[in-house]
TITI-624658 format. One record per residue (C-alpha): chain; x, y, z. Coordinates in pm, whole numbers, plus 50000, padded with zeros to 5 digits. Layout:
<rs>
cadena:A | u:X | v:Y | w:Z
...
</rs>
This chain:
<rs>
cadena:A | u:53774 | v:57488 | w:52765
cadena:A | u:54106 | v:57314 | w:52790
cadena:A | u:54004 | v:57140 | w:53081
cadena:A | u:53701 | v:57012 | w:52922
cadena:A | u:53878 | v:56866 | w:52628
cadena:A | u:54124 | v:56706 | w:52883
cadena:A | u:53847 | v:56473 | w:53080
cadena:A | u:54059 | v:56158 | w:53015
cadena:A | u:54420 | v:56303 | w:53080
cadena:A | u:54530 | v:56151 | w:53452
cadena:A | u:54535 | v:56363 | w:53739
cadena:A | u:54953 | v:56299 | w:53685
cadena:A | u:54946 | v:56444 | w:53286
cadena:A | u:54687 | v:56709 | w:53355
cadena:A | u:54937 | v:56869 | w:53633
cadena:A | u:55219 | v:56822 | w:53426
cadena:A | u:55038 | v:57012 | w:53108
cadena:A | u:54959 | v:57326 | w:53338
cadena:A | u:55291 | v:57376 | w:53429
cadena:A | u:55406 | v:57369 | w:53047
cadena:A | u:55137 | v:57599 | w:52961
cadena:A | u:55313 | v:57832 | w:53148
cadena:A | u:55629 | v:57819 | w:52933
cadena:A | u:55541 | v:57849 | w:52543
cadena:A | u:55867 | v:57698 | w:52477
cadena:A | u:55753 | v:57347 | w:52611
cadena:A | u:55459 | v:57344 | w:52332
cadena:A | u:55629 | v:57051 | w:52119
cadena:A | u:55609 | v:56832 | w:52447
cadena:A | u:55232 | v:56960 | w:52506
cadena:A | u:55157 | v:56853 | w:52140
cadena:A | u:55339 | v:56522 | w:52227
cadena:A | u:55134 | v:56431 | w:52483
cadena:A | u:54793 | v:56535 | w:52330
cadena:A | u:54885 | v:56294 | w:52021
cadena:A | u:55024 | v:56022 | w:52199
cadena:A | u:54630 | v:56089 | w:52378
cadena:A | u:54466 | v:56067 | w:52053
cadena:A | u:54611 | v:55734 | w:51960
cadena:A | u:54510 | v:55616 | w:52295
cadena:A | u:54183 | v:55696 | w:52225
cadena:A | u:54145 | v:55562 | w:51913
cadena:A | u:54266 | v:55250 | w:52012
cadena:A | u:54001 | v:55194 | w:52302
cadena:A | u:53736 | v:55300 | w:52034
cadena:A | u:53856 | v:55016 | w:51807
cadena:A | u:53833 | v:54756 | w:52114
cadena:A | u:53479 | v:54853 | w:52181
cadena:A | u:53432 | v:54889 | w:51817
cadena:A | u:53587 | v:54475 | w:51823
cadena:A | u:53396 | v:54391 | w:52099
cadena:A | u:53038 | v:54536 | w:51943
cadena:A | u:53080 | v:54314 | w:51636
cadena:A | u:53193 | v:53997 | w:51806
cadena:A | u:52846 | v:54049 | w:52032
cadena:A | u:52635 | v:54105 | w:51722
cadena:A | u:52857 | v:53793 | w:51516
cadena:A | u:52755 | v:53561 | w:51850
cadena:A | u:52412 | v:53681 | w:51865
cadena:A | u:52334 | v:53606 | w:51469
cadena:A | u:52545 | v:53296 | w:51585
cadena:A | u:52287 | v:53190 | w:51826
cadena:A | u:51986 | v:53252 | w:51562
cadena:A | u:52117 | v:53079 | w:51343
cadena:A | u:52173 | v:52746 | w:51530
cadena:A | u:51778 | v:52820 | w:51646
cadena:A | u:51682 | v:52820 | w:51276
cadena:A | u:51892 | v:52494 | w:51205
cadena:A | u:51715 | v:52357 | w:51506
cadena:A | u:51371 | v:52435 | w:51418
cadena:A | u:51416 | v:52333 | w:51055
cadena:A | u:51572 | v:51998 | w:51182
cadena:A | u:51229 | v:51942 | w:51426
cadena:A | u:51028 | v:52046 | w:51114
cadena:A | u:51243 | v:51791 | w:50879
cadena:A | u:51191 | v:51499 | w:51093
cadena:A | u:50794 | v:51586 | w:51196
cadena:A | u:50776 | v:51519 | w:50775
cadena:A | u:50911 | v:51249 | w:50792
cadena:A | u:50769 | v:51085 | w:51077
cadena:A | u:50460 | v:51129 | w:50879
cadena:A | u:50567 | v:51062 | w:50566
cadena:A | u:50704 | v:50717 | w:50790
cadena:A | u:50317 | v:50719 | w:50889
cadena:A | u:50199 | v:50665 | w:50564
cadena:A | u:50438 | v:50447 | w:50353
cadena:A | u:50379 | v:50214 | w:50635
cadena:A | u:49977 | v:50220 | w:50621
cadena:A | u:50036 | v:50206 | w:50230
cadena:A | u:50263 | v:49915 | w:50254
cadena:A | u:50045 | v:49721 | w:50497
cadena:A | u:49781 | v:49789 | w:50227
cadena:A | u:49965 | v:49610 | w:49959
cadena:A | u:50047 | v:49288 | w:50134
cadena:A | u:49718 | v:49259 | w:50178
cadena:A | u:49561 | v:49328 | w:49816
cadena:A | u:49849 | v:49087 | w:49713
cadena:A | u:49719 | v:48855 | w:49980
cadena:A | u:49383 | v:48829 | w:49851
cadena:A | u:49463 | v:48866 | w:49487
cadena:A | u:49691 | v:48558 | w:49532
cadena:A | u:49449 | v:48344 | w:49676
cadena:A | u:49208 | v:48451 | w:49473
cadena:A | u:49449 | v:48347 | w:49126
cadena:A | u:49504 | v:48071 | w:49294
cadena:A | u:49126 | v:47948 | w:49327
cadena:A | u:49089 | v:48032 | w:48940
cadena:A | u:49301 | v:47741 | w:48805
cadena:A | u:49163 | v:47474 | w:48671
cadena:A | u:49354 | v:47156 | w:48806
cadena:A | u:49392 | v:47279 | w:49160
cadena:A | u:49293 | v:47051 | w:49442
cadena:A | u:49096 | v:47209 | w:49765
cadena:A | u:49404 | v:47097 | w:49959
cadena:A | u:49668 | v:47262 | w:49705
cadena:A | u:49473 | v:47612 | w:49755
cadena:A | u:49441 | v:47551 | w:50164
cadena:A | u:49831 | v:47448 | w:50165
cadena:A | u:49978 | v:47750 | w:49925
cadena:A | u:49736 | v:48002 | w:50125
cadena:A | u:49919 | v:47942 | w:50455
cadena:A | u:50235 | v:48155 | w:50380
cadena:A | u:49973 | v:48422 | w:50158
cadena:A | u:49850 | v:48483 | w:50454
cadena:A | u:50081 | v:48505 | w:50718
cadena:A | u:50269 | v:48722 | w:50481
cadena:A | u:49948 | v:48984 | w:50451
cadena:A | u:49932 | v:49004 | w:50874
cadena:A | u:50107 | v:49328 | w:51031
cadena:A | u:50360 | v:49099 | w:51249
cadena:A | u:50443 | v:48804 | w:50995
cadena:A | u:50716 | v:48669 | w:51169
cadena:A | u:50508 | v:48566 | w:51488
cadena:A | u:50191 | v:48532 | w:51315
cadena:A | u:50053 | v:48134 | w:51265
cadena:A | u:49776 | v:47994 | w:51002
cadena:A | u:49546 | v:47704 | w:51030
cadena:A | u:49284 | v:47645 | w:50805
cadena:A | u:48975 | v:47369 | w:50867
cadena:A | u:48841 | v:47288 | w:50549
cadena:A | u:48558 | v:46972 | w:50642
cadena:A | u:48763 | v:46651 | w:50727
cadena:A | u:49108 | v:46859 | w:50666
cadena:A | u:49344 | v:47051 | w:50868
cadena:A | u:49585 | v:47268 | w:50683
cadena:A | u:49860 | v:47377 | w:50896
cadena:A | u:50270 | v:47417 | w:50888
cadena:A | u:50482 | v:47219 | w:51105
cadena:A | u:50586 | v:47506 | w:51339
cadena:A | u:50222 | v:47635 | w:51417
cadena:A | u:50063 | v:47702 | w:51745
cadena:A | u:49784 | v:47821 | w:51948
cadena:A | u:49793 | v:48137 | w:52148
cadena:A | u:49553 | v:48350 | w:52349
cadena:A | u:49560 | v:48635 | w:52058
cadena:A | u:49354 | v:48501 | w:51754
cadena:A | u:49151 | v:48589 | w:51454
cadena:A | u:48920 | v:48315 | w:51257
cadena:A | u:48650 | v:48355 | w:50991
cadena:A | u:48408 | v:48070 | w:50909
cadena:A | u:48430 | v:47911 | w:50525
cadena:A | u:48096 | v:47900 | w:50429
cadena:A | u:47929 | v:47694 | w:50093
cadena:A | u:47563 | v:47894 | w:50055
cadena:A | u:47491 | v:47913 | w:50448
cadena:A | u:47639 | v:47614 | w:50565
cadena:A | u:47945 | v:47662 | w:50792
cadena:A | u:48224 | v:47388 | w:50642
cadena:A | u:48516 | v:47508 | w:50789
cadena:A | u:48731 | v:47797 | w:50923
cadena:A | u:49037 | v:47994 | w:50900
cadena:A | u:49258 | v:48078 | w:51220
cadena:A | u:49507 | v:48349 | w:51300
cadena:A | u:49726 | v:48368 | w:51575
cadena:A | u:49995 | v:48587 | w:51732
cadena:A | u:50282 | v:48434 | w:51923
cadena:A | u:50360 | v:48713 | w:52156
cadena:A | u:50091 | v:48998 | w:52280
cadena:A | u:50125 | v:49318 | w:52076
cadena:A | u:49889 | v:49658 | w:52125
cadena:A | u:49533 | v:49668 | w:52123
cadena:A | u:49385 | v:49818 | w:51764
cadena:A | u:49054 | v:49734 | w:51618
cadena:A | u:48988 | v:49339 | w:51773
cadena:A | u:49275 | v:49327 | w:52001
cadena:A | u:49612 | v:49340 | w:51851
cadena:A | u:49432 | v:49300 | w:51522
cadena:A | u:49402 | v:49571 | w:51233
cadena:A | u:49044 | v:49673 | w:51096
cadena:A | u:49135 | v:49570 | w:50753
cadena:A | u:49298 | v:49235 | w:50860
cadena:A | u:48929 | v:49119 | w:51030
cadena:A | u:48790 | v:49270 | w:50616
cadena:A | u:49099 | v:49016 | w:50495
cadena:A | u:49048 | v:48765 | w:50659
cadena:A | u:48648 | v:48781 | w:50566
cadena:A | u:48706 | v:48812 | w:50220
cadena:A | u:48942 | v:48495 | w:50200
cadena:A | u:48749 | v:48293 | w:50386
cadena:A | u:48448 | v:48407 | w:50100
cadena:A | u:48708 | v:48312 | w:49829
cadena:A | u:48779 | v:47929 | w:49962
cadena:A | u:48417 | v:47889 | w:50014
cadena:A | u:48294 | v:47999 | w:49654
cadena:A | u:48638 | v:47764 | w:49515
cadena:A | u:48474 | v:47418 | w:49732
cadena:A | u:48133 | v:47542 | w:49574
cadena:A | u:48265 | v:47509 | w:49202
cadena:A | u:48465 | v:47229 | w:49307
cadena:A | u:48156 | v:47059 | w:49418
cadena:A | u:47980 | v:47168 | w:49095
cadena:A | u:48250 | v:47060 | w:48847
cadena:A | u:48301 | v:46729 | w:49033
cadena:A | u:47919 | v:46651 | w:49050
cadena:A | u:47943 | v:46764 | w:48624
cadena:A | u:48171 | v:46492 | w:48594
cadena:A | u:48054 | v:46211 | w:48803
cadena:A | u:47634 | v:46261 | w:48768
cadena:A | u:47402 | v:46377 | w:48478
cadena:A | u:47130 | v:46344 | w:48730
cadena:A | u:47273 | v:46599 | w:49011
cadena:A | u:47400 | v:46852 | w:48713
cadena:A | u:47035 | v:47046 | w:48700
cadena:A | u:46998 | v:47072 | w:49088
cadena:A | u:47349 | v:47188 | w:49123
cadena:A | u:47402 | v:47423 | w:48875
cadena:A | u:47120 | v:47641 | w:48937
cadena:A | u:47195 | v:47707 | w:49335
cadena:A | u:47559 | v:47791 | w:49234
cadena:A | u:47688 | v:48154 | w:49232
cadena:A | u:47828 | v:48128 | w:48890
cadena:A | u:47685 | v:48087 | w:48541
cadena:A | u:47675 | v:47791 | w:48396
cadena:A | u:47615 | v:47755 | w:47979
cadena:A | u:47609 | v:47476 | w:47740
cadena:A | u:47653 | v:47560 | w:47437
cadena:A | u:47690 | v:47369 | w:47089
cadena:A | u:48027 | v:47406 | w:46900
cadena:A | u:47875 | v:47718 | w:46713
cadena:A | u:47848 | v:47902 | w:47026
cadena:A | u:47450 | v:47844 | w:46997
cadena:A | u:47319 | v:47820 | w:47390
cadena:A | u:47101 | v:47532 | w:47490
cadena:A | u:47109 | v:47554 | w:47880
cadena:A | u:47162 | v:47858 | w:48096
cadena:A | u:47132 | v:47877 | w:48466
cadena:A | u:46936 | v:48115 | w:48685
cadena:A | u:47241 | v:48319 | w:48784
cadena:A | u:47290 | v:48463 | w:48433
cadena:A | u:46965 | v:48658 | w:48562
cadena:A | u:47209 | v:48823 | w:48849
cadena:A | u:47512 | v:48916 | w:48632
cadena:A | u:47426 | v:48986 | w:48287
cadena:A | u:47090 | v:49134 | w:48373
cadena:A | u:46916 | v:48919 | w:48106
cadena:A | u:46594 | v:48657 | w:48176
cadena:A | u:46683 | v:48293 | w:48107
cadena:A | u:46433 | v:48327 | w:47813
cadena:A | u:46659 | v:48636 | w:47603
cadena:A | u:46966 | v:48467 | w:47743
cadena:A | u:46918 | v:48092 | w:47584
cadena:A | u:46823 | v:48281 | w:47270
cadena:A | u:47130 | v:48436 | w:47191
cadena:A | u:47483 | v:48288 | w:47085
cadena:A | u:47737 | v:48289 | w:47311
cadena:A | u:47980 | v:48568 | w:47089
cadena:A | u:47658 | v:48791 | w:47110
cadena:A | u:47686 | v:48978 | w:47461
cadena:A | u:48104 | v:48923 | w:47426
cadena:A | u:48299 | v:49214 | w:47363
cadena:A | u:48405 | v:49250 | w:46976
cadena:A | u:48750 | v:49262 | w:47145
cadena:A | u:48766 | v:48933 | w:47336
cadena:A | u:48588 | v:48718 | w:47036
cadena:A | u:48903 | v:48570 | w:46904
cadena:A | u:49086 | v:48454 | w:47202
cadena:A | u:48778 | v:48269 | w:47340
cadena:A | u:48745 | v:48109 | w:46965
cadena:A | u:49096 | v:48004 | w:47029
cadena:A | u:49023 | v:47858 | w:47373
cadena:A | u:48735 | v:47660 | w:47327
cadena:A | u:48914 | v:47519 | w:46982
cadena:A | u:49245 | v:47433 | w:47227
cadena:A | u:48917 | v:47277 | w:47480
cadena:A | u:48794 | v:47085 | w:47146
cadena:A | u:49150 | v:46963 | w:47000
cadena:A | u:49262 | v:46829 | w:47386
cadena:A | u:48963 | v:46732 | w:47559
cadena:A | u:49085 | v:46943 | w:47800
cadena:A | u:48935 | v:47218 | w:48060
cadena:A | u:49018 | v:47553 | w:47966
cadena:A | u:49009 | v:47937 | w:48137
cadena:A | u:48987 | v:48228 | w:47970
cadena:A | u:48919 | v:48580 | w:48016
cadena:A | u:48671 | v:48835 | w:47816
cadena:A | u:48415 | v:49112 | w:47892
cadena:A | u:48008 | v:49020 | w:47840
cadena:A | u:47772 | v:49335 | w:47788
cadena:A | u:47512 | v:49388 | w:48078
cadena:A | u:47144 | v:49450 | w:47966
cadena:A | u:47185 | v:49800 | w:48065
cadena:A | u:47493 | v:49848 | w:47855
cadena:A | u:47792 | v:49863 | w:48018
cadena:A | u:48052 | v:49562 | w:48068
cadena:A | u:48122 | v:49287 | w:48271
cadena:A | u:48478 | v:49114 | w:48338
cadena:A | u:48416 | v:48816 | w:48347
cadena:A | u:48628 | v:48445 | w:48384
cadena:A | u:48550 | v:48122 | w:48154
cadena:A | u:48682 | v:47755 | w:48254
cadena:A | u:48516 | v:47539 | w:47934
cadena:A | u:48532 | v:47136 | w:47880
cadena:A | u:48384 | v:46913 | w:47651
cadena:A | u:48111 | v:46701 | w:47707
cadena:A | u:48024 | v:46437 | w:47444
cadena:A | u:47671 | v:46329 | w:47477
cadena:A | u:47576 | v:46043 | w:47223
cadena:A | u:47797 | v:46143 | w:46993
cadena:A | u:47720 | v:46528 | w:46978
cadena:A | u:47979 | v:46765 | w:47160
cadena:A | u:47882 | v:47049 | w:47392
cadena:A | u:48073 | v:47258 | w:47570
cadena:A | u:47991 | v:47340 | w:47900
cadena:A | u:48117 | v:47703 | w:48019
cadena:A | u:48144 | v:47762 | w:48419
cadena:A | u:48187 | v:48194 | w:48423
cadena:A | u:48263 | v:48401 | w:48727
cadena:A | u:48230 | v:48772 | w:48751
cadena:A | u:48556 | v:48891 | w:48777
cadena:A | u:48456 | v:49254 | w:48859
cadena:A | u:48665 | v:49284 | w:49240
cadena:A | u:48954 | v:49049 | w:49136
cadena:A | u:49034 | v:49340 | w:48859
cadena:A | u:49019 | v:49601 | w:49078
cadena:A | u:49240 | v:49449 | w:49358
cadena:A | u:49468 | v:49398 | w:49055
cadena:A | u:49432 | v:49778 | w:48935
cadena:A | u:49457 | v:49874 | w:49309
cadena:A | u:49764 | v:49698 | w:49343
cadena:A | u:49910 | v:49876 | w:49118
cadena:A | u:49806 | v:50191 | w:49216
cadena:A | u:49898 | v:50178 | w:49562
cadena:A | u:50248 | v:50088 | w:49451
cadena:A | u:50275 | v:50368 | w:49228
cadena:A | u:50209 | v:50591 | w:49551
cadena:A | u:50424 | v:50431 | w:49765
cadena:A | u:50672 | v:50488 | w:49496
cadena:A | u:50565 | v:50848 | w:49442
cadena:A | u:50615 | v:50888 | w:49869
cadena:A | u:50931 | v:50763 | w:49877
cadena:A | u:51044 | v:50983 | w:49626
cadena:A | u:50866 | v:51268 | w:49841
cadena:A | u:51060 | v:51149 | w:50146
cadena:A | u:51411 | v:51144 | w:49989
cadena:A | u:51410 | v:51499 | w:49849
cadena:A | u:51252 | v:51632 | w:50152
cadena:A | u:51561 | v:51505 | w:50305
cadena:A | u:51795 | v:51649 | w:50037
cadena:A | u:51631 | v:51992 | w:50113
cadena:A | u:51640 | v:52046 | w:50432
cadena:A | u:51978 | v:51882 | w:50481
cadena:A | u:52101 | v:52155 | w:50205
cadena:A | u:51906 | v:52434 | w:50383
cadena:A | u:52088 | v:52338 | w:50748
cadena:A | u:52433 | v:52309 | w:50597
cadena:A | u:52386 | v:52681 | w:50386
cadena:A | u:52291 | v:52923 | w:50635
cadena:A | u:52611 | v:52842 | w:50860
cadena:A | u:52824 | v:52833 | w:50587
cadena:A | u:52708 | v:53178 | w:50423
</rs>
């Protein structure tokens, strides 16, 4: 029994404590050794006791720095994508401001054909993915709109200007430097729809030009003219009473030429709007001026139109008319309300994007600091 409880004694110690066994007397030195034993013992089960918790500490160590390194490959896979999509959604923008620009730009009044070509160059540019290697040059008839800098390059995008279906000029694109391949070549699906729908926009301004100079200059042309345009055109006495509308009220409002020339011109205009045109065509009136103003006309099916007025006076032996040239202004608005919109998600991303990074940053720093 006292050999088994004596397994770690050395040979040297276990001799020695047989030989005092034999003398009682030498018991205090027996009892000696066995403690001085025990604290040997206890002290190599502390060590391993150490060593056991400094494993386990490395080991939750280790997990822990695989946590913070997964977290950190989920916190930038977020944002890559959240990257992703501000940049579609800004790329968006430039363009709705792009065409909304121009398309302010065509609804003045005193603007020349070569004013719109000349301000659209940097409108455009501005709208394309790569703006700072992207040139503009824009054929309008007998002009050539162009900066100083431009040039021709392998890598282009055009869209024909058309006036009804006659071809009267074009708008060109180019890249400087070759870039990836996307929808035509290194060019985006929505530019080729931008680029479409500005060309549209210049060609319906030269087609009201055309109409408003041919007003001015022949009585003769004004009938032919105004009912092949794409607008409505009314003349109206200074009561608002119509005496002349063209074809194309037919297209917007709804209404025949026949229940359109009976009704006043404040009739299909929302209660809303009647003051402010009142205002305008008095300003028109007073300054023999043009003017442009904005209201909503009811369709024949109820609902209504936004629509955009440019009025001057005609005198015509002595009796005044006003003459109203109206565009629907139904896709302008929404590229306007769009606009907006897509800012206010943009916005909304960004603030996505910046406390995503707040979190995760705060959940790597807490778990190795717990």
């Amino acid at each position: 029994m006292i050999d088994s409880k004596l397994n770690t004694v050395s040979p040297s110690e276990y001799k020695r404590l047989k030989s005092l066994l034999r003398d009682p007397k030498d018991i205090e030195e027996i009892i000696s050794i066995m403690e001085q034993k025990v604290i040997e013992l206890s002290k190599s089960k502390n060590s391993k006791a150490e060593d056991l918790k400094r494993i386990e500490f490395k080991k939750a160590e280790l997990k822990l720095q695989e946590a913070a390194k997964k977290l950190e490959e989920v916190r930038e896979k977020l944002e890559n994508k959240i990257g992703v999509s501000t940049y579609a959604l800004r790329e968006r923008i430039k363009e709705l401001t792009c065409l909304y620009g121009i398309s302010q730009l065509a609804e003045k009044v005193d603007i020349s054909i070569q004013d719109l070509l000349k301000q659209s160059l940097d409108l455009i540019r501005s709208a394309w993915q790569f703006p700072k290697i992207t040139y503009v040059r824009i054929q309008f008839k007998e002009l050539m709109i162009k900066k100083d800098d431009f040039l021709t390059s392998k890598w282009k995008q055009e869209a024909p200007i058309r006036r009804s279906n006659e071809i009267i000029g074009k708008i060109e694109v180019y890249y400087k430097k070759e870039k990836p391949n996307s929808y035509e070549g290194p060019f985006l699906k929505e530019e080729r729809s931008l680029i479409n729908a500005i060309a549209e926009v210049i060609g319906r301004f030269a087609e009201r030009k055309e109409v408003e100079q041919e007003l001015i200059e022949s009585e003769e042309k004004y009938r032919t003219l105004v009912n092949n345009v794409s607008d409505i055109i009314i003349e109206t006495d200074l009561e608002g009473n119509r005496t002349f509308v063209n074809p194309q009220i037919s297209k917007i409002t709804g209404y025949d030429i026949e229940e359109s020339i009976l009704k006043n011109k404040f009739d299909l205009m929302h209660p809303d709007d009647r003051e402010n045109v009142k205002r305008a065509i008095g300003k028109a009136i007073i300054n023999k001026s043009v003017v442009s103003v904005e209201y909503r006309t009811r369709h024949k099916e109820g609902y209504y139109i936004p629509m955009l007025a440019r009025g001057m006076v005609k005198d015509t032996n002595g009796t005044l008319k006003i003459i109203f040239i109206m565009s629907d202004i139904t896709e302008i608005k929404k590229a306007r309300d769009l606009i907006i919109e897509e800012n206010k998600k943009l916005e909304e991303l960004n603030n996505i994007k910046r406390s995503l990074i707040i979190r995760v940053s705060h959940e790597l720093k807490t778990p190795l600091n717990s």
